[in-house]
The first five atom37 places (N, CA, C, CB, O) and aatype in JSON, in Angstrom:
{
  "aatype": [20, 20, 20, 20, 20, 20, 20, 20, 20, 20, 20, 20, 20, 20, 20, 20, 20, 20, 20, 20, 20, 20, 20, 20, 20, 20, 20, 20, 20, 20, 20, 20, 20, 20, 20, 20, 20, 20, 20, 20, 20, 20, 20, 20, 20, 20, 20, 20, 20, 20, 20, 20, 20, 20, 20, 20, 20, 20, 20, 20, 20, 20, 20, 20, 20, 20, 20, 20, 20, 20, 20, 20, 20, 20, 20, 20, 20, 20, 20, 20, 20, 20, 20, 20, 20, 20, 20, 20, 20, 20, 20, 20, 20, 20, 20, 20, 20, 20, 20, 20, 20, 20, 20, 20, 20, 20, 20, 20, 20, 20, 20, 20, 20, 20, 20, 20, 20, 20, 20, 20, 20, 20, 20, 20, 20, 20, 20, 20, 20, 20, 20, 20, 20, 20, 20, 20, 20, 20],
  "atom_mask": [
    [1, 1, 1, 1, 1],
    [1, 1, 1, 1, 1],
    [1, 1, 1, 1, 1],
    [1, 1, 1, 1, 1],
    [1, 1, 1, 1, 1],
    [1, 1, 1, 1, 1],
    [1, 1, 1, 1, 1],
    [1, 1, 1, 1, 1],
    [1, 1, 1, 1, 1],
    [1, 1, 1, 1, 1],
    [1, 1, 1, 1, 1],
    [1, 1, 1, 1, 1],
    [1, 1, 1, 1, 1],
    [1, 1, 1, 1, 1],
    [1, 1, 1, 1, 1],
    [1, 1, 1, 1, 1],
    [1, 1, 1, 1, 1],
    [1, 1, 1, 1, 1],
    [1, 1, 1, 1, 1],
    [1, 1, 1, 1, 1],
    [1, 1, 1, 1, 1],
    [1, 1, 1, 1, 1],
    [1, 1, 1, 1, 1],
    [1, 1, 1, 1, 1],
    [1, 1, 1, 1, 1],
    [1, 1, 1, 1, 1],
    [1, 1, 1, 1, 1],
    [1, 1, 1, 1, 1],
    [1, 1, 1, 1, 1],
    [1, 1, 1, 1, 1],
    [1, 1, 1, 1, 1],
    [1, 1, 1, 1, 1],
    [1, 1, 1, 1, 1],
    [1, 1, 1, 1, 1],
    [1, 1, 1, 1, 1],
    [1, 1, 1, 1, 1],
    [1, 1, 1, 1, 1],
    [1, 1, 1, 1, 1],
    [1, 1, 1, 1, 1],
    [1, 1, 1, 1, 1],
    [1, 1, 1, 1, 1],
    [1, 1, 1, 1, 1],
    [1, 1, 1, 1, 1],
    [1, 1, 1, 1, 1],
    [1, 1, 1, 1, 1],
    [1, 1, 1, 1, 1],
    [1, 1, 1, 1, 1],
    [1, 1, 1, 1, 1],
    [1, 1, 1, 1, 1],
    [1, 1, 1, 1, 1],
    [1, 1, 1, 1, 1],
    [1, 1, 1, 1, 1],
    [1, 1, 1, 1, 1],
    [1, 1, 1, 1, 1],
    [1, 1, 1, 1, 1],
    [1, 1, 1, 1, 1],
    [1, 1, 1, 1, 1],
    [1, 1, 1, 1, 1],
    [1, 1, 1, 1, 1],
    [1, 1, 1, 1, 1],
    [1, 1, 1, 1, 1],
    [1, 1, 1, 1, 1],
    [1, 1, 1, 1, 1],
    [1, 1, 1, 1, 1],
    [1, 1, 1, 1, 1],
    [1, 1, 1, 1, 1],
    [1, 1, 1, 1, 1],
    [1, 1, 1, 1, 1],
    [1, 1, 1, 1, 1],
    [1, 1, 1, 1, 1],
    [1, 1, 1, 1, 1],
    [1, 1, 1, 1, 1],
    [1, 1, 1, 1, 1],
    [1, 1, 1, 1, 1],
    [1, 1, 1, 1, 1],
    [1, 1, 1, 1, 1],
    [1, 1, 1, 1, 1],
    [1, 1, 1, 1, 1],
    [1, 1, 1, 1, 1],
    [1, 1, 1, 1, 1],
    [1, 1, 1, 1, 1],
    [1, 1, 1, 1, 1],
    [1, 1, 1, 1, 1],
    [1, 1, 1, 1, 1],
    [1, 1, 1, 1, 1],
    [1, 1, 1, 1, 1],
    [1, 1, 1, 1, 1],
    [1, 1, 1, 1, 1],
    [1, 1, 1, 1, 1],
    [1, 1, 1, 1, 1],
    [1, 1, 1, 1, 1],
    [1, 1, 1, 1, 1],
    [1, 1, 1, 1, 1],
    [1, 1, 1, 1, 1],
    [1, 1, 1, 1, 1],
    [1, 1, 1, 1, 1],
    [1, 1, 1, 1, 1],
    [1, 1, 1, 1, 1],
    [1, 1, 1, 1, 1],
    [1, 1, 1, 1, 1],
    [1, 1, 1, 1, 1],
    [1, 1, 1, 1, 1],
    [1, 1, 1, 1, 1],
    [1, 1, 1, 1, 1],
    [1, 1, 1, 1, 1],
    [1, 1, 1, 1, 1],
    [1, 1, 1, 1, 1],
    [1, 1, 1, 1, 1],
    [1, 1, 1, 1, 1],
    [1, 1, 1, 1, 1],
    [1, 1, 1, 1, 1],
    [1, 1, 1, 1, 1],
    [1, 1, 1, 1, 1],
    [1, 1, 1, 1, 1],
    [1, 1, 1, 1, 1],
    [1, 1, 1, 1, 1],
    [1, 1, 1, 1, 1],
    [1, 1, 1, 1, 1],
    [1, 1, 1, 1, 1],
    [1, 1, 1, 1, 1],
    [1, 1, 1, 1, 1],
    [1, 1, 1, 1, 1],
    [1, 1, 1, 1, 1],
    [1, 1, 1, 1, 1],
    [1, 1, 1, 1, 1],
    [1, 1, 1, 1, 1],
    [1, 1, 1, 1, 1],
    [1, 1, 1, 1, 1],
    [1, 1, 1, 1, 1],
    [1, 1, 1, 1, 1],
    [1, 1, 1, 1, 1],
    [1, 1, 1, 1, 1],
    [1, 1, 1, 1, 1],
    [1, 1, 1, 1, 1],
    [1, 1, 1, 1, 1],
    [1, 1, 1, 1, 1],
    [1, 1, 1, 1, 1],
    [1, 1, 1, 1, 1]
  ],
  "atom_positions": [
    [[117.38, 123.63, 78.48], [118.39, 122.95, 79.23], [118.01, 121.48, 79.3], [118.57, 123.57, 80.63], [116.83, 121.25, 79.57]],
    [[118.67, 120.65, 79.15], [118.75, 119.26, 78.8], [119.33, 119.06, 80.18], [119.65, 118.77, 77.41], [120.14, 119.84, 80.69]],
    [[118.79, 117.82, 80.84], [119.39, 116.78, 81.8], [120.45, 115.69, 80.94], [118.02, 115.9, 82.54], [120.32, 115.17, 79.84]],
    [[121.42, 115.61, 81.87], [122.23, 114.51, 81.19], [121.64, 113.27, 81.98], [124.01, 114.69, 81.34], [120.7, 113.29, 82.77]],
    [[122.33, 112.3, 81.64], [122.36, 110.37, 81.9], [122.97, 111.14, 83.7], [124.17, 108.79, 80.39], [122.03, 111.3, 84.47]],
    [[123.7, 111.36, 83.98], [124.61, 111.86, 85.3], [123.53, 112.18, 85.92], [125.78, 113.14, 85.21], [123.42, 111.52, 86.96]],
    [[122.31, 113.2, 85.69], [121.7, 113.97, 86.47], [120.21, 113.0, 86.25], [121.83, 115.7, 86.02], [119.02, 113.33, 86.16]],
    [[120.66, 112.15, 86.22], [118.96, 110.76, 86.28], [119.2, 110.7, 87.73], [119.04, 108.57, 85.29], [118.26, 110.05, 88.19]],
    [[120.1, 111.12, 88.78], [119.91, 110.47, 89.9], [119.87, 109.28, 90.26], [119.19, 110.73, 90.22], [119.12, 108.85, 91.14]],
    [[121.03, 108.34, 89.31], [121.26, 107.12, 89.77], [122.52, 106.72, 89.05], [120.08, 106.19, 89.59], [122.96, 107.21, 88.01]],
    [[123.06, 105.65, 89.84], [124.15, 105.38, 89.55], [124.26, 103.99, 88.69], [124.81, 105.45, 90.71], [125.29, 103.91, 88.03]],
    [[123.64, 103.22, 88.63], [123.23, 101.49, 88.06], [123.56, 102.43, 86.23], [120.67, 100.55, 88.62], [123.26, 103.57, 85.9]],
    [[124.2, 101.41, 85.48], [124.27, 101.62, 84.55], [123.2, 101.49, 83.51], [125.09, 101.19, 84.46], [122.97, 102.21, 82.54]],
    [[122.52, 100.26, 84.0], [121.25, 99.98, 83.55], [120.13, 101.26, 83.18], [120.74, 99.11, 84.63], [119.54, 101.57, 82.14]],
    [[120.14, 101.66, 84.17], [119.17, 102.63, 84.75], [119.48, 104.06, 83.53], [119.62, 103.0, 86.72], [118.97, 104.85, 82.74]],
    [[120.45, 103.68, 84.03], [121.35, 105.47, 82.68], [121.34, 105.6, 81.64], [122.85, 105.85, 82.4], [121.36, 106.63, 80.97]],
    [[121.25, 103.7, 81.13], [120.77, 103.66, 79.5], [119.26, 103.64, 79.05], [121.31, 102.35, 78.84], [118.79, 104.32, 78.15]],
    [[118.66, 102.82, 79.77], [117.19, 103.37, 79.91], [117.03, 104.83, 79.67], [116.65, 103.12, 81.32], [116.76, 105.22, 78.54]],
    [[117.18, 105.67, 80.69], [117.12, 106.57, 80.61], [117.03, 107.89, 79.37], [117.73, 106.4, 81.22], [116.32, 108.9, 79.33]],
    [[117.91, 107.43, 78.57], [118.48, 107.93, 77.27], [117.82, 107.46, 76.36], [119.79, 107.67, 76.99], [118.24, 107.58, 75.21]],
    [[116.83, 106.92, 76.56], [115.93, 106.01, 75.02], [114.94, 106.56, 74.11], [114.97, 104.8, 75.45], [113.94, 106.07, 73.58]],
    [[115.72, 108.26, 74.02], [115.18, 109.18, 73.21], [113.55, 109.9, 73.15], [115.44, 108.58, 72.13], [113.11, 110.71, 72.34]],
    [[112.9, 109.3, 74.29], [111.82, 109.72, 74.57], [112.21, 111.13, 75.43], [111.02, 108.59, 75.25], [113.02, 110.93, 76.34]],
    [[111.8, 112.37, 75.28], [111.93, 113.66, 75.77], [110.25, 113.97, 76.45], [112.48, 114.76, 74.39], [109.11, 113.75, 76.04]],
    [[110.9, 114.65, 77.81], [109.55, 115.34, 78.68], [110.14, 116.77, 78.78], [109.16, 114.58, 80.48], [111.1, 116.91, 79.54]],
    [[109.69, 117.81, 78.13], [109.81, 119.06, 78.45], [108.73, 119.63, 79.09], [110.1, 119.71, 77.46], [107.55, 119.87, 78.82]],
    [[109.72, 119.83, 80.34], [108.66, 120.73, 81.35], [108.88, 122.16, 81.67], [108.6, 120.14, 82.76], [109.9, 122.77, 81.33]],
    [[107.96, 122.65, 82.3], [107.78, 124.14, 82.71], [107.45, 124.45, 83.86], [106.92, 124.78, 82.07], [106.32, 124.88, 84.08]],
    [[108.24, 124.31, 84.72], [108.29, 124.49, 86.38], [107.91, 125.85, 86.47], [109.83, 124.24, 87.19], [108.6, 126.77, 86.02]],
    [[106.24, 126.09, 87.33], [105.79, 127.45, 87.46], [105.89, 127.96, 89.22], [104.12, 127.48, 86.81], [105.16, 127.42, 90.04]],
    [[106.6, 128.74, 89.52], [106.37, 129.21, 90.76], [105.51, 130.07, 91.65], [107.08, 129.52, 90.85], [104.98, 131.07, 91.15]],
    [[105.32, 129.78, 92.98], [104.52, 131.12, 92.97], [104.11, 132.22, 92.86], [104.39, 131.34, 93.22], [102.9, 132.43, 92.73]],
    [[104.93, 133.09, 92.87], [105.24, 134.59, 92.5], [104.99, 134.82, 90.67], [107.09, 134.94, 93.01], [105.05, 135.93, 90.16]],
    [[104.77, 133.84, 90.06], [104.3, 133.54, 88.87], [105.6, 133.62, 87.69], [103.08, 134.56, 88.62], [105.64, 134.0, 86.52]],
    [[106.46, 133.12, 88.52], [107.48, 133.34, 87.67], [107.88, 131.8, 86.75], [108.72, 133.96, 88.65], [107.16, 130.81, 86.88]],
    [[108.77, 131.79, 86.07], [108.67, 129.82, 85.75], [110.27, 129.68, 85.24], [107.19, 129.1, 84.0], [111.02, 130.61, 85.53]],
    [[110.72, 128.73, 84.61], [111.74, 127.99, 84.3], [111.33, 127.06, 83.37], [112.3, 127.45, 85.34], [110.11, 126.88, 83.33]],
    [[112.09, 126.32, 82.51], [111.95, 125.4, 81.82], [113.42, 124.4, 81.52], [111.33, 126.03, 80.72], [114.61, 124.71, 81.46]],
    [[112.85, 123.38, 81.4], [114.22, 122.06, 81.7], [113.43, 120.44, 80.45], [114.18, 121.32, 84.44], [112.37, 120.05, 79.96]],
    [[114.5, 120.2, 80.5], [114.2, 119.24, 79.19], [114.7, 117.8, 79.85], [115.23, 119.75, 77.55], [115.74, 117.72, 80.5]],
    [[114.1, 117.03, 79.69], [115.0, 115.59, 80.48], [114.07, 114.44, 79.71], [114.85, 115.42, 82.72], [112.96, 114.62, 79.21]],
    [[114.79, 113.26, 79.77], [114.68, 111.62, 79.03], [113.49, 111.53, 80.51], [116.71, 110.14, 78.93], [113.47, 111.9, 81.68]],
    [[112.44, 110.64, 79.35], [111.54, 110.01, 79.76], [111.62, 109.18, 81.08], [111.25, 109.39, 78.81], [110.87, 109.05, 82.05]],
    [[112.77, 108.68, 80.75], [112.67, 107.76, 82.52], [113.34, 108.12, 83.58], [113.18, 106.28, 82.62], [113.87, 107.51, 84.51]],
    [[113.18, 109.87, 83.1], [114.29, 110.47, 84.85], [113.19, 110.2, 86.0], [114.85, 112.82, 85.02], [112.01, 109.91, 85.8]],
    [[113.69, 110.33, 86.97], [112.87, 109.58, 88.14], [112.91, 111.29, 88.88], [113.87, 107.85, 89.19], [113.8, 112.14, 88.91]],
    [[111.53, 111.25, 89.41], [111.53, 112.76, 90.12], [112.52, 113.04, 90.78], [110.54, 113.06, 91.03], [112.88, 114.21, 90.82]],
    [[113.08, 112.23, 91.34], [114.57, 112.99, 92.71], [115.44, 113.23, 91.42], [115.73, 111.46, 94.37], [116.1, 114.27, 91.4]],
    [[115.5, 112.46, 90.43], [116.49, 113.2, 89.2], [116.6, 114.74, 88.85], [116.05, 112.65, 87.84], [117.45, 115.62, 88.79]],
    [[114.77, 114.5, 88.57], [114.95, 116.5, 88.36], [114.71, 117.4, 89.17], [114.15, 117.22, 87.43], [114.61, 118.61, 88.96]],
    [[114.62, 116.96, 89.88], [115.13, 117.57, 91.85], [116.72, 117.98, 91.79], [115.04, 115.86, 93.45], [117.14, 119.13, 91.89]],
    [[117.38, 117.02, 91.64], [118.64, 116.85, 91.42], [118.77, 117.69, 90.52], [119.08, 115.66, 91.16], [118.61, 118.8, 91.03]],
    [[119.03, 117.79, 89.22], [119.17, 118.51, 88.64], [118.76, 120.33, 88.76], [118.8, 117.8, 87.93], [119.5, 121.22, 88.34]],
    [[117.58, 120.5, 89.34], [117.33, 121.64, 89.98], [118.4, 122.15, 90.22], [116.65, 121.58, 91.0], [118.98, 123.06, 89.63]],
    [[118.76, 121.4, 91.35], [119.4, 121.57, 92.46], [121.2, 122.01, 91.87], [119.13, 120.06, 93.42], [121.83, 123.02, 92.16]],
    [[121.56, 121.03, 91.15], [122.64, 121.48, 90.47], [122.57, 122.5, 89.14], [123.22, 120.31, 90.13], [123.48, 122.98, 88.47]],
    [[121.51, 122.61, 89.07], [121.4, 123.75, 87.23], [121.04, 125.56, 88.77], [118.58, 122.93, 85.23], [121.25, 126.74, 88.47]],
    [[120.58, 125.13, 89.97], [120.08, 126.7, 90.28], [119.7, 127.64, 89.61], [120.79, 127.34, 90.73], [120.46, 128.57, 89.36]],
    [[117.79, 127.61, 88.92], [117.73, 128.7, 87.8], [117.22, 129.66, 88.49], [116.91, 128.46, 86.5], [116.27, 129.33, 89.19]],
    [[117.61, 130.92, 88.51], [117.85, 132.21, 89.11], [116.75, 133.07, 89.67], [118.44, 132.93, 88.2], [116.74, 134.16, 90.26]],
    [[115.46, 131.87, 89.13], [114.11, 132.74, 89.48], [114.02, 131.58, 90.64], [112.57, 132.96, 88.1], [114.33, 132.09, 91.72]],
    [[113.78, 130.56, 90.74], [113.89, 129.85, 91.74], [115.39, 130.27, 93.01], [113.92, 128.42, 90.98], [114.96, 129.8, 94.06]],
    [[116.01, 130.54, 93.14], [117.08, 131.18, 94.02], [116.44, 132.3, 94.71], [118.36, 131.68, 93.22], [116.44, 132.61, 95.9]],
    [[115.73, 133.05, 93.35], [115.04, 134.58, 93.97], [114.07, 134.54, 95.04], [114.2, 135.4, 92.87], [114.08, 135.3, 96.01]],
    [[112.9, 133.26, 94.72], [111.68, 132.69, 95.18], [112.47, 132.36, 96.61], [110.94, 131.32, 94.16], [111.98, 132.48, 97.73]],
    [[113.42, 132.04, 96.39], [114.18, 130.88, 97.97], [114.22, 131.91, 98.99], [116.22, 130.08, 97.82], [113.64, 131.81, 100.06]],
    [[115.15, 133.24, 98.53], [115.45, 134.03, 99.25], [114.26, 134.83, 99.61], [116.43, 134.61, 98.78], [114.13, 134.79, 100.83]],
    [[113.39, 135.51, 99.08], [111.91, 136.26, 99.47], [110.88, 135.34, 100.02], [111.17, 136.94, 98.14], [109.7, 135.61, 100.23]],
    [[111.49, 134.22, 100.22], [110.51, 132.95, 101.23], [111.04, 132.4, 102.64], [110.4, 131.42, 100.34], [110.46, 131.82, 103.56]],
    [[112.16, 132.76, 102.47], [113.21, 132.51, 103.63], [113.03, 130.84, 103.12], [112.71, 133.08, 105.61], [112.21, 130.07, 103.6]],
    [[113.6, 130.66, 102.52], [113.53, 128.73, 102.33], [114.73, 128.69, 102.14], [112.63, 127.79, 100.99], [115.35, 129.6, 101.61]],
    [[115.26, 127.57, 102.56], [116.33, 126.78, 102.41], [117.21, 127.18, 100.95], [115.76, 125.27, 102.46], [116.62, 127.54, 99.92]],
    [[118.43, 127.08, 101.04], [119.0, 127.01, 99.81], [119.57, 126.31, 98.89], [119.49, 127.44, 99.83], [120.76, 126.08, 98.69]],
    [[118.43, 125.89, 98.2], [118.11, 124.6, 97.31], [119.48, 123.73, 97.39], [117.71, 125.04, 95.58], [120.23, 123.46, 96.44]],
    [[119.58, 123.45, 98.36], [120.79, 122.19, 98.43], [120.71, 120.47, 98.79], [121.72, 122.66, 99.54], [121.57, 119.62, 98.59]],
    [[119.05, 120.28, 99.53], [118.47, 119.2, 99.38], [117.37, 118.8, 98.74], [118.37, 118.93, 100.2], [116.5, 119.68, 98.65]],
    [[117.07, 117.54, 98.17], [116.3, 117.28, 97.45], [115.28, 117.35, 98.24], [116.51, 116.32, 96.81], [114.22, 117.55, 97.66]],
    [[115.23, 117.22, 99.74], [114.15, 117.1, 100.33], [112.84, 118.99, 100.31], [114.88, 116.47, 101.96], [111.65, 119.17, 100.59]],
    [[113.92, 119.9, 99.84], [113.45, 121.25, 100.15], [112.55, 121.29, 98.99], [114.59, 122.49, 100.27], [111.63, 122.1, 99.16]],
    [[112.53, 120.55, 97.64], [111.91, 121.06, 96.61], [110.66, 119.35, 96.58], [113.27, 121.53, 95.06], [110.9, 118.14, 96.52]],
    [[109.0, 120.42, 96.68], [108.13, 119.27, 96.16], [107.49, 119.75, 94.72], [106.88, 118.89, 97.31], [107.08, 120.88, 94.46]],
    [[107.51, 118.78, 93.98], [106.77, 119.22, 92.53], [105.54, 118.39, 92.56], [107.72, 118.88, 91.01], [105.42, 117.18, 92.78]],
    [[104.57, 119.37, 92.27], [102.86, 119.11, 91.94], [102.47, 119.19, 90.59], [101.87, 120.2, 92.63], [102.82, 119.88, 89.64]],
    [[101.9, 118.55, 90.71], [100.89, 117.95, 89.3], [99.79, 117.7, 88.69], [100.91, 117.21, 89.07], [99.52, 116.62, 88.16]],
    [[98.93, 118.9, 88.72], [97.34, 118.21, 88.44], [96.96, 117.93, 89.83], [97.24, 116.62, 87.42], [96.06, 117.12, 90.06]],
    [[97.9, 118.84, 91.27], [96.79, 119.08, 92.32], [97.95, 118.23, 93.44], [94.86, 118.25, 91.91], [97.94, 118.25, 94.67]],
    [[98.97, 117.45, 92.42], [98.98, 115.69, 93.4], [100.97, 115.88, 93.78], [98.41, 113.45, 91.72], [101.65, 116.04, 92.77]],
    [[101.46, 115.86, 94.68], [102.54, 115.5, 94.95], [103.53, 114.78, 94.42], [102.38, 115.2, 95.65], [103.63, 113.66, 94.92]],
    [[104.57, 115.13, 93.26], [104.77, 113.47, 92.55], [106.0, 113.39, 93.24], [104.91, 113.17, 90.61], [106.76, 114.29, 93.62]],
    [[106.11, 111.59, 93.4], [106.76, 111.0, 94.94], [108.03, 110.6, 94.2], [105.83, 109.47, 95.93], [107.81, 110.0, 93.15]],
    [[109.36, 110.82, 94.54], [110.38, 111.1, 93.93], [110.71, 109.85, 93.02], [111.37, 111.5, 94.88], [111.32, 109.98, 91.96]],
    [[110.25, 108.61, 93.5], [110.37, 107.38, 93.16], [109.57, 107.08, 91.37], [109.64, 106.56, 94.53], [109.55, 105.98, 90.82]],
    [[109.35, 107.57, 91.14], [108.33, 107.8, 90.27], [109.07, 108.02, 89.01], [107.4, 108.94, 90.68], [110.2, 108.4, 89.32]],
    [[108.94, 107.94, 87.72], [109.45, 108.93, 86.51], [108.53, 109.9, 85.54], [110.11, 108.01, 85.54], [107.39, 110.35, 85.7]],
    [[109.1, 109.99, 84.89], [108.44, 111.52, 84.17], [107.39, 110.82, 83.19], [109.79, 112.71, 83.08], [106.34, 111.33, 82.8]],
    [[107.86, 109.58, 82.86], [107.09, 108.65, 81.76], [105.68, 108.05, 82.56], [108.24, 107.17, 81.18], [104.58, 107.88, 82.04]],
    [[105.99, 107.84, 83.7], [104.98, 107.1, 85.21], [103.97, 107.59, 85.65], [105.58, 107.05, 86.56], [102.84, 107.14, 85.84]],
    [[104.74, 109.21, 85.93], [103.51, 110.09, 85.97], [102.76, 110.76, 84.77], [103.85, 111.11, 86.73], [101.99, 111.67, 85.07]],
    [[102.91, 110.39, 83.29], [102.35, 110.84, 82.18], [102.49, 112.58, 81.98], [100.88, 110.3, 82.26], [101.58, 113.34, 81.65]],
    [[103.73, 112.89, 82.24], [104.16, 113.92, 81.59], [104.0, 114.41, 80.09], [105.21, 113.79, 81.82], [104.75, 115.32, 79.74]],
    [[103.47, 114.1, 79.55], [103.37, 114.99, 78.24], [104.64, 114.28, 77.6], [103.49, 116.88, 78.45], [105.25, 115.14, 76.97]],
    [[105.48, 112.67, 77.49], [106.38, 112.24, 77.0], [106.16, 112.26, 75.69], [106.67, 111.24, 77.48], [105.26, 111.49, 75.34]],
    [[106.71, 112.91, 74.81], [107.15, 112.83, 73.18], [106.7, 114.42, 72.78], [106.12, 111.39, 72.07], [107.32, 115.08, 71.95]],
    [[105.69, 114.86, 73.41], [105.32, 116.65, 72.99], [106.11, 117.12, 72.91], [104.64, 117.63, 73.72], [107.19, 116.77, 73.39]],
    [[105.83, 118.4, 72.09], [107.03, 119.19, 71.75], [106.47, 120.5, 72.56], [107.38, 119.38, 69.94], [107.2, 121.49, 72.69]],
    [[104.91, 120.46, 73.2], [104.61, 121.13, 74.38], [104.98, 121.04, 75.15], [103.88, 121.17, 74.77], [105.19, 119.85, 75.39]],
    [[105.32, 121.73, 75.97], [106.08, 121.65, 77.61], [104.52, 121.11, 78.62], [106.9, 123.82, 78.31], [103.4, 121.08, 78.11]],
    [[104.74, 120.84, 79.66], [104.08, 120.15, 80.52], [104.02, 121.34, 81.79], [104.85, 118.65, 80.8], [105.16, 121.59, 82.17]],
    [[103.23, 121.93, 82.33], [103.6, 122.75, 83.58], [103.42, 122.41, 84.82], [103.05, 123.8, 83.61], [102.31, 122.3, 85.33]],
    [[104.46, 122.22, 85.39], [104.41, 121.64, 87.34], [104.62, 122.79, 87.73], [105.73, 120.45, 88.21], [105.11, 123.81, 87.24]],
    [[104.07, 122.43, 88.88], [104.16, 123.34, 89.91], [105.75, 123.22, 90.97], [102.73, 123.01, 90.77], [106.5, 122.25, 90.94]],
    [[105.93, 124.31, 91.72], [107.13, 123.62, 92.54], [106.88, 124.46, 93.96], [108.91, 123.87, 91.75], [106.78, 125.69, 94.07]],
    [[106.8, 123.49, 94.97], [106.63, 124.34, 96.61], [108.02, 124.47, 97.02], [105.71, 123.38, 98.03], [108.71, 124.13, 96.06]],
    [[108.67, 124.76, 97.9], [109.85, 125.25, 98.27], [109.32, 124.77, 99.82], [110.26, 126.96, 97.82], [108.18, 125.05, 100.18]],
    [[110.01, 124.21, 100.46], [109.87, 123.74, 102.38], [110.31, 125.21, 102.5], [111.23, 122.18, 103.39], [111.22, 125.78, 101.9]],
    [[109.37, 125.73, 103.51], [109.99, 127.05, 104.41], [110.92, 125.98, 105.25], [108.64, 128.2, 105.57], [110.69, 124.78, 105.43]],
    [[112.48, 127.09, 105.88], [112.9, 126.99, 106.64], [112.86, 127.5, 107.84], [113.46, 126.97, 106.31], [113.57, 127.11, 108.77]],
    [[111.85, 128.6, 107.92], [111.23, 129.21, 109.32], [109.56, 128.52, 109.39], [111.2, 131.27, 109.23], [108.68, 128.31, 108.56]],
    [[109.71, 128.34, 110.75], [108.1, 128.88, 110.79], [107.64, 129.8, 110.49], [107.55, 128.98, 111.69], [108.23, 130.8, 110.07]],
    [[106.36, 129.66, 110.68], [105.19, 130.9, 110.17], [105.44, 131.5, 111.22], [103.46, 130.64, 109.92], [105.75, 132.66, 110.93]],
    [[105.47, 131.25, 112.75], [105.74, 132.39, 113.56], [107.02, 132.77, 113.59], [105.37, 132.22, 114.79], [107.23, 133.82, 114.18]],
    [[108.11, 132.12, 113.04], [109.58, 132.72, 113.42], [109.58, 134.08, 111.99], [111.2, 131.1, 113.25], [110.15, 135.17, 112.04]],
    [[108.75, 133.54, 110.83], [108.87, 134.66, 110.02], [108.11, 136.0, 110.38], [108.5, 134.24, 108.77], [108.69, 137.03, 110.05]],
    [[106.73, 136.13, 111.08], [106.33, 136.99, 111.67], [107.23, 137.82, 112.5], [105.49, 136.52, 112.2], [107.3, 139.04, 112.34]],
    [[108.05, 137.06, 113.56], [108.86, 137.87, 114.24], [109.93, 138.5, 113.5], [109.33, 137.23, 115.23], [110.47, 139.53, 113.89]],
    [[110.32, 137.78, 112.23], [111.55, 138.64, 111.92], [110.69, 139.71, 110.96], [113.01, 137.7, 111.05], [111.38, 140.72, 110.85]],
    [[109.56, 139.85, 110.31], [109.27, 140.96, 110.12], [108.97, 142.34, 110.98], [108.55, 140.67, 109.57], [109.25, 143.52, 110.75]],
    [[108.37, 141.8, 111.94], [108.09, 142.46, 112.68], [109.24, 143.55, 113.88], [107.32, 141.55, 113.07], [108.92, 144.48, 114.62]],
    [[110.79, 142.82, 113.59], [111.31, 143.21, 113.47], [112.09, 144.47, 112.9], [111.22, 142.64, 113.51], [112.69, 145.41, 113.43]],
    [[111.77, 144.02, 111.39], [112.24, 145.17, 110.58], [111.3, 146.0, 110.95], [112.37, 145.03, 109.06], [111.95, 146.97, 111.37]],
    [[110.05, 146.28, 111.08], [108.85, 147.64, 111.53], [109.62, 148.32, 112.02], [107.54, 147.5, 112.62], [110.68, 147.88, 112.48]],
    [[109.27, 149.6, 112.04], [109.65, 150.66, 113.04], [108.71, 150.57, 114.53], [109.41, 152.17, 112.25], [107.72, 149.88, 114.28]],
    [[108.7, 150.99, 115.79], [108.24, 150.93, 116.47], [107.15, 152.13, 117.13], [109.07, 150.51, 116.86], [106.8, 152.33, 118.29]],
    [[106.82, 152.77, 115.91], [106.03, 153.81, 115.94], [105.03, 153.57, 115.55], [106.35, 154.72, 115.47], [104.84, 152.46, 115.07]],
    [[103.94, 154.58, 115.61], [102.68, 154.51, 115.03], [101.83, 155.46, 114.35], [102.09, 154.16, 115.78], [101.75, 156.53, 114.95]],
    [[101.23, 155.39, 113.39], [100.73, 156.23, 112.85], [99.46, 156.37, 113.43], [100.79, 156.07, 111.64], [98.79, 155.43, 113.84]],
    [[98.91, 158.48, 113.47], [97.18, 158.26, 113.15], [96.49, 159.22, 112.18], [96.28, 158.46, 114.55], [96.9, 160.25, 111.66]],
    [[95.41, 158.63, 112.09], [94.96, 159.14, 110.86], [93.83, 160.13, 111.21], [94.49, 157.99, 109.9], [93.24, 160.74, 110.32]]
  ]
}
C-alpha cells in the first residue's frame, strides 16, 4: 500500500512535491500481539503523515489490537506512537530524518504503541467484572 501526496499530512504545495521525489521508505509496522502490517510512502512523509494515513488505510490487525486493548479507535493521530530502535519518533520529523531504510527494497520494522483509553485500574474492573463470582477448590 502506497501513501499518496494527500496523505503527507500537509497541505503547502511545496511540501507535496517534495514529497514525491521518488525516494521510497517501506516499512513494517510490528505490533504487540506479534502481528504486523506493511505500508509504502515517499521519503519526506513526516511521521503525523503515516499516522494519518494509518488512520485512514485502518489495517485490520491493528483495529483487532485496538479492540483486545480497549484503545481508542484509531481516529486520532494522537492514539498511535511509532518506535524506533527503542526511541519515540516525534511526528514532526520525516521518514528520510529519522533514517528509515530510504531507497531499500527491505522494509524497515517500527514498532507501534496504541494510548490505552482505560486505565489500568478501570480495565481490571471491567474484567473482573466479566468473572463469575464463585470460587473454586482444589
Amino acid at each position: 500500500m502506497s501513501a499518496t501526496a494527500a496523505e503527507v499530512g500537509t497541505t503547502d504545495p511545496a511540501a507535496v512535491e517534495s514529497a514525491d521525489d521518488g525516494s521510497e521508505c517501506f516499512l513494517r509496522f510490528l505490533l504487540v500481539n506479534g502481528n504486523d502490517f506493511r505500508m509504502e510512502f515517499p521519503a519526506r512523509t513526516s511521521i503525523r503523515g503515516v499516522k494519518n494515513a494509518i488512520i485512514k488505510s485502518k489495517p485490520q490487525e491493528l483495529v483487532d489490537l485496538a479492540e483486545k486493548t480497549h484503545s481508542p479507535a484509531l481516529e486520532k493521530i494522537d492514539d498511535i506512537r511509532i518506535l524506533y530502535l527503542g526511541k519515540f519518533l516525534e511526528d514532526y520529523k520525516t521518514l528520510e530524518e529519522c533514517s528509515l531504510g530510504i531507497g531499500s527494497s527491505n522494509s524497515t520494522t517500527v514498532h507501534i504503541s496504541l494510548k490505552p483509553s482505560l486505565s489500568v485500574n478501570e480495565v481490571q474492573k471491567e474484567r473482573r467484572k466479566k468473572k463469575s463470582g464463585c470460587c473454586t477448590l482444589q
